[in-house]
C-alpha positions as CSV (number, residue, x, y, z in Angstrom):
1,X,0.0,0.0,0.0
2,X,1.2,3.4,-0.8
3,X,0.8,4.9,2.7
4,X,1.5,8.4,1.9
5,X,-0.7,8.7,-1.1
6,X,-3.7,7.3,1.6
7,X,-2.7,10.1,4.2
8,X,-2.3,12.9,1.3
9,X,-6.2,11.4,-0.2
10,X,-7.8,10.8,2.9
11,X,-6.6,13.4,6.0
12,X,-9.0,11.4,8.5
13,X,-6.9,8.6,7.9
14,X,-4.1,8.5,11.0
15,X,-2.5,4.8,11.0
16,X,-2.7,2.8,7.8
17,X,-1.1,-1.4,8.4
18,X,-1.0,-3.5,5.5
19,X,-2.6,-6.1,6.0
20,X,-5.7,-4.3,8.4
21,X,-6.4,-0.9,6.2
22,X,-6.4,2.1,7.0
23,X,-7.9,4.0,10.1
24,X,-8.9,7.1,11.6
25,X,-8.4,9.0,15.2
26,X,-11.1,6.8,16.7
27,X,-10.4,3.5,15.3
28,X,-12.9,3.4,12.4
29,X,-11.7,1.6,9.8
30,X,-11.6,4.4,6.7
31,X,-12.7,2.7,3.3
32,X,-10.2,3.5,0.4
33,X,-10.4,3.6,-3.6
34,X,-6.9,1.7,-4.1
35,X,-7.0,2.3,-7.7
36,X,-7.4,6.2,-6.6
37,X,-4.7,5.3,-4.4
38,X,-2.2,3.2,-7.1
39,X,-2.5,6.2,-9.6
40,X,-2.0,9.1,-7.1
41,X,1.4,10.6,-7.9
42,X,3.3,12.4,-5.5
43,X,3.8,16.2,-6.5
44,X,7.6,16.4,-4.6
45,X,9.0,12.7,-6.3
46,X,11.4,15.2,-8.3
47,X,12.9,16.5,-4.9
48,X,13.8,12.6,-4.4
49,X,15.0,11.6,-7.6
50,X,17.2,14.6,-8.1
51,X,18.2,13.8,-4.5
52,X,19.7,10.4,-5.8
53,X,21.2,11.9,-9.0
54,X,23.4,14.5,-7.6
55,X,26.8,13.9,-7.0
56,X,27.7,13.9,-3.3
57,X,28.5,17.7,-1.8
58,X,32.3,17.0,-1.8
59,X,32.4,16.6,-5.6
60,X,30.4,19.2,-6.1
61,X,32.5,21.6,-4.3
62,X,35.4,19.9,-5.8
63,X,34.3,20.6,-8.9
64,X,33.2,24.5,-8.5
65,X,37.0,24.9,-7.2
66,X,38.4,23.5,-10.1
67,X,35.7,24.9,-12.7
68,X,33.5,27.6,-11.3
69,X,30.1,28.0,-10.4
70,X,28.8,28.7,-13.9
71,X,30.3,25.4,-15.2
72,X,29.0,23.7,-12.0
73,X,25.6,24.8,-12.3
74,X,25.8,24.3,-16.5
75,X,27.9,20.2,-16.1
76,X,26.4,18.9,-12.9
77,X,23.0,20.4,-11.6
78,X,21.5,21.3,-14.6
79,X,21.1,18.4,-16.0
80,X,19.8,17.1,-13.1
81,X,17.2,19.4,-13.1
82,X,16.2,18.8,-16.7
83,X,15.5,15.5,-16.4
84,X,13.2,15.4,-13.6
85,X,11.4,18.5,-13.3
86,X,8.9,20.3,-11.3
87,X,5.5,19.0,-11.5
């Protein structure tokens, strides 16, 4: 189960387990539409995948030393950025 597309789609919703569904402050079980649920997509998954892509900070500041911010921002973040945009 995607449990943070259930807590973006239904805000009652305050525990979600696997195999029992999801529930609300007072216990209730909360009925779900998983195939609302399986095609929600999260709005911030670009913050994660360019997250993963980057290079790691030491390589980066390496690499402005060596090259300068302009080629930094042009060779390494850029790119990044293009291929997972906002929204």
């Amino acid at each position: 189960m995607n449990h943070k597309a259930i807590y973006k789609l239904y805000p009652s919703v305050v525990a979600v387990d696997d195999g029992e569904g999801a529930f609300d402050k007072d216990g209730n079980k909360v009925e779900i539409d998983l195939e609302l649920v399986n095609a929600w997509v999260d709005p911030e998954q670009y913050k994660y995948q360019r997250q993963q892509e980057y290079p790691a900070i030491a390589d980066q500041l390496d690499y402005i030393y060596h090259n300068g911010i302009d080629a930094w921002k042009e060779d390494m973040i850029d790119p990044v950025k293009n291929k997972y945009p906002k929204g």
